[in-house]
C-alpha positions as CSV (number, residue, x, y, z in Angstrom):
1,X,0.0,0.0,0.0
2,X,3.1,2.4,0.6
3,X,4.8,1.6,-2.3
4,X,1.6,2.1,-4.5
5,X,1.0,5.6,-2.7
6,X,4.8,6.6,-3.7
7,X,4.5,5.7,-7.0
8,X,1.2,7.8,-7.4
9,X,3.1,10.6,-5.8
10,X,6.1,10.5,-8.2
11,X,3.6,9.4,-11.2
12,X,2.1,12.9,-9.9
13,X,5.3,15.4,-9.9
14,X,6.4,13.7,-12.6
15,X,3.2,14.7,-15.1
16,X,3.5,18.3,-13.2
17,X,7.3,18.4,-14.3
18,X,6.2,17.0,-17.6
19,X,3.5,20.0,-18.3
20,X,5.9,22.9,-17.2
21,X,8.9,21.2,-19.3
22,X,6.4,21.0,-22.5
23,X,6.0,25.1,-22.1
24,X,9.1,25.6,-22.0
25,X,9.4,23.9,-25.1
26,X,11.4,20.8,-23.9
27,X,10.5,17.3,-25.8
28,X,11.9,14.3,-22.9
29,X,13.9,11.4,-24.5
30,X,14.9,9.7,-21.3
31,X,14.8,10.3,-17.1
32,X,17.5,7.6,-16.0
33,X,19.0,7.1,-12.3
34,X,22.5,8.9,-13.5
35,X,24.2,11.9,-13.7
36,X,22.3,13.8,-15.0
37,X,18.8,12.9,-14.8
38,X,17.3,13.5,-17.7
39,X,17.9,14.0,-21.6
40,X,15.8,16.0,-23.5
41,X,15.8,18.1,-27.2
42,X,14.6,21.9,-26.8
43,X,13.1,23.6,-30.2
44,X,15.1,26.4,-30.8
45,X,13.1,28.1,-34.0
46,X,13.2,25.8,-36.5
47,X,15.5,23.4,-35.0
48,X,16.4,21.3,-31.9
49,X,18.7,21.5,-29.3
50,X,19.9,18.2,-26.7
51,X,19.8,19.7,-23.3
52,X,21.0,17.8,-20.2
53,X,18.9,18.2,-17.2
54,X,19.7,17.7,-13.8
55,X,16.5,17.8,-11.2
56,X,17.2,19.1,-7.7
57,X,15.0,20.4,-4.8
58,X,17.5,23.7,-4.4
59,X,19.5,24.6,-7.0
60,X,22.8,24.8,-4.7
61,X,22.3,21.0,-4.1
62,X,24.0,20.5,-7.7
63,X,26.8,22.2,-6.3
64,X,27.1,20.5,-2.8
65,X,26.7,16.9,-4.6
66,X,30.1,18.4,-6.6
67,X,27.9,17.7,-10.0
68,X,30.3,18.8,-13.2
69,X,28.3,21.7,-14.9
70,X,30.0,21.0,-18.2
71,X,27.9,18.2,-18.4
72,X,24.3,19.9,-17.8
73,X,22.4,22.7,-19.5
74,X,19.6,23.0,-17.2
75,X,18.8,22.5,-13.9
76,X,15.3,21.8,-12.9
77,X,14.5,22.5,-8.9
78,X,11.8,23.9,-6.5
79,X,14.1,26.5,-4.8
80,X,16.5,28.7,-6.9
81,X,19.1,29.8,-4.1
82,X,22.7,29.5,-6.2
83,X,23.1,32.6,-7.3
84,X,26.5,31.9,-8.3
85,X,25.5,29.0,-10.5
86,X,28.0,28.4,-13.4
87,X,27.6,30.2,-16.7
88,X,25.9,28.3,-19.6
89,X,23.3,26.6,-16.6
90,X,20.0,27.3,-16.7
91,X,17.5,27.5,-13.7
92,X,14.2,26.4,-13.9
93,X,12.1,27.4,-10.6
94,X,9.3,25.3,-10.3
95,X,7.8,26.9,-7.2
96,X,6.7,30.1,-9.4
97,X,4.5,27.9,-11.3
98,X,2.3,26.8,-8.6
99,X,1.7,30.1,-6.4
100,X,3.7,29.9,-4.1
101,X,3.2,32.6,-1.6
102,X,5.9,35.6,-1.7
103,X,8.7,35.5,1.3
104,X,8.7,39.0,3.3
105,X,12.2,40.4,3.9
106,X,12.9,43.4,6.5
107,X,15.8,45.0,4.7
108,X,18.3,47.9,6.3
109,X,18.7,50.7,5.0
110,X,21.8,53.1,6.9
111,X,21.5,56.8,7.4
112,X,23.5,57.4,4.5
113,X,21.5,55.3,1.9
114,X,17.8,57.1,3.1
115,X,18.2,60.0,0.8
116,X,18.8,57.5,-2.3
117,X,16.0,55.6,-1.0
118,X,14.1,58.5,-1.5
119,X,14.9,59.7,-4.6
120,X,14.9,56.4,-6.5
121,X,11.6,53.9,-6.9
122,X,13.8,51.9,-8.7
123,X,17.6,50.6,-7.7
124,X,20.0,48.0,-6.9
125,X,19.8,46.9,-3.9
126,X,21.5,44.3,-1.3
127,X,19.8,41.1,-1.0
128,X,19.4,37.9,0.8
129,X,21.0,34.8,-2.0
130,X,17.8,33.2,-0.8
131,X,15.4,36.0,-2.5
132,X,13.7,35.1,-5.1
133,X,11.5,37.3,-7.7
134,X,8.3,38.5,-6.1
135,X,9.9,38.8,-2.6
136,X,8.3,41.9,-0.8
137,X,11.1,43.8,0.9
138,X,9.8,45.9,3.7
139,X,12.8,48.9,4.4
140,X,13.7,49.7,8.2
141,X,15.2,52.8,8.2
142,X,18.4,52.6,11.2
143,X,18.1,56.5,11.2
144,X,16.8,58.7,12.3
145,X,13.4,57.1,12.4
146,X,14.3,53.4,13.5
147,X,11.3,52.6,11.1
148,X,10.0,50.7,8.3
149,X,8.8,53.6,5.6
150,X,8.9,51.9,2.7
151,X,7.9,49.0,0.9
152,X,9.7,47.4,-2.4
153,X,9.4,44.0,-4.2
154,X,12.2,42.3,-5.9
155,X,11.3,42.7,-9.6
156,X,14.0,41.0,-11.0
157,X,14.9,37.7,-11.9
158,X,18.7,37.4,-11.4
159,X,20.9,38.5,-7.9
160,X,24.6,38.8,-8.8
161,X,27.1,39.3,-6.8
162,X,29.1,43.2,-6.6
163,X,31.1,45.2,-3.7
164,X,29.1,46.3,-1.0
165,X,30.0,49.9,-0.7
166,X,29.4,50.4,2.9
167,X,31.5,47.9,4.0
168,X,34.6,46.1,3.0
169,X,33.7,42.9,0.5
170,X,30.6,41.9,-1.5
171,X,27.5,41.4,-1.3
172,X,24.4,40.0,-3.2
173,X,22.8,42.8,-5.2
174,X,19.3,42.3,-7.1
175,X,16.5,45.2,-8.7
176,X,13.9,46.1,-6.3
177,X,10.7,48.3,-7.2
178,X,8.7,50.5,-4.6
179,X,5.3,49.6,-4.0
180,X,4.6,52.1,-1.7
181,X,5.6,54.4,1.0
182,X,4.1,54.1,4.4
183,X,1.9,56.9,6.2
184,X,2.1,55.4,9.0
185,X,5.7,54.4,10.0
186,X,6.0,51.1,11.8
187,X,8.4,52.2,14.7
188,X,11.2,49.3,16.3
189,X,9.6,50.2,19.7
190,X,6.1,48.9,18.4
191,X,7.3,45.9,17.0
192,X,8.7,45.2,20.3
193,X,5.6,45.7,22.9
194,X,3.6,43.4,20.1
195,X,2.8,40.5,22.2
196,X,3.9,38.2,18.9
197,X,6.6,40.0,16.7
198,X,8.5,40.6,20.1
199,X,9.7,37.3,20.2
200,X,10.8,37.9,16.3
201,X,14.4,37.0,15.4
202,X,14.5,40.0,13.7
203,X,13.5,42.5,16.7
């Protein structure tokens, strides 16, 4: 009975995997148990490209399991979070085609990057290499407010790496779009007499 309910689960993903490779153009050929999992031809125009594709629940897992990116064009996974992955590797995101809900960020802003964030509803800006498009990015100003005042979404769908220019060494960088800007301020003090964002990591 448990073996018949896993292979209706993979039977499952693997017609979802099958529907969202199919719009992307990909025509299978063979999933084996090997490096890597999967061969498949891509129309390119009028013509068709092999691809190689690997299948992994986060994208850094291709790196941890020391894969050889040479040998893969694509790698298929629920979580994009490699945002060093090797040039010539493509990421398929699966998560984005089944609605997954956004991730909420609170992002710091210092006192000398508030005037840019004022002036600019569009910017690079320091990330998390877990974001992911669609994140909503809520900005706490340090000063003089010790507020979040602002709230952007990341609108992009690459981070790359770049020197972080208030401090020494780099950082993750990715676009980030306002949304809004908020009337009323959410102040560090009232996040911390809330009786359930007090015991936040992040307060």
């Amino acid at each position: 009975m448990i073996l018949f309910r896993i292979s209706v689960l993979v039977l499952r993903i693997l017609w979802f995997l099958m529907k969202i490779l199919t719009k992307k153009s990909f025509c299978i050929e063979d999933i084996r148990p090997q490096f890597p999992d999967c061969i498949a031809y891509r129309r390119m125009g009028d013509s068709e490209r092999k691809c190689r594709i690997e299948f992994e629940f986060s994208s850094s897992n291709f790196k941890a399991y020391r894969h050889d990116s040479s040998k893969c064009d694509v790698i298929v996974c629920w979580h994009h979070d490699w945002p060093d992955v090797s040039k010539g590797v493509e990421v398929i995101e699966l998560k984005r085609y089944f609605g997954v809900s956004r991730k909420v960020w609170i992002q710091q802003a210092i006192k000398s990057q508030c005037e840019y964030l004022d002036e600019h509803n569009r910017m690079k800006w320091a990330l998390s290499k877990r974001a992911t498009p669609g994140d909503v990015l809520l900005m706490y100003k340090c000063a003089p407010v010790s507020a979040i005042t602002d709230v952007f979404v990341f609108s992009e769908n690459d981070i790359a790496r770049g020197g972080a220019g208030w401090r020494e060494g780099e950082a993750y960088f990715g676009e980030v779009r306002r949304i809004c800007h908020l009337v009323s301020l959410v102040f560090l003090d009232d996040l911390r007499k809330h009786r359930v964002l007090k015991t936040a990591s992040f307060v």
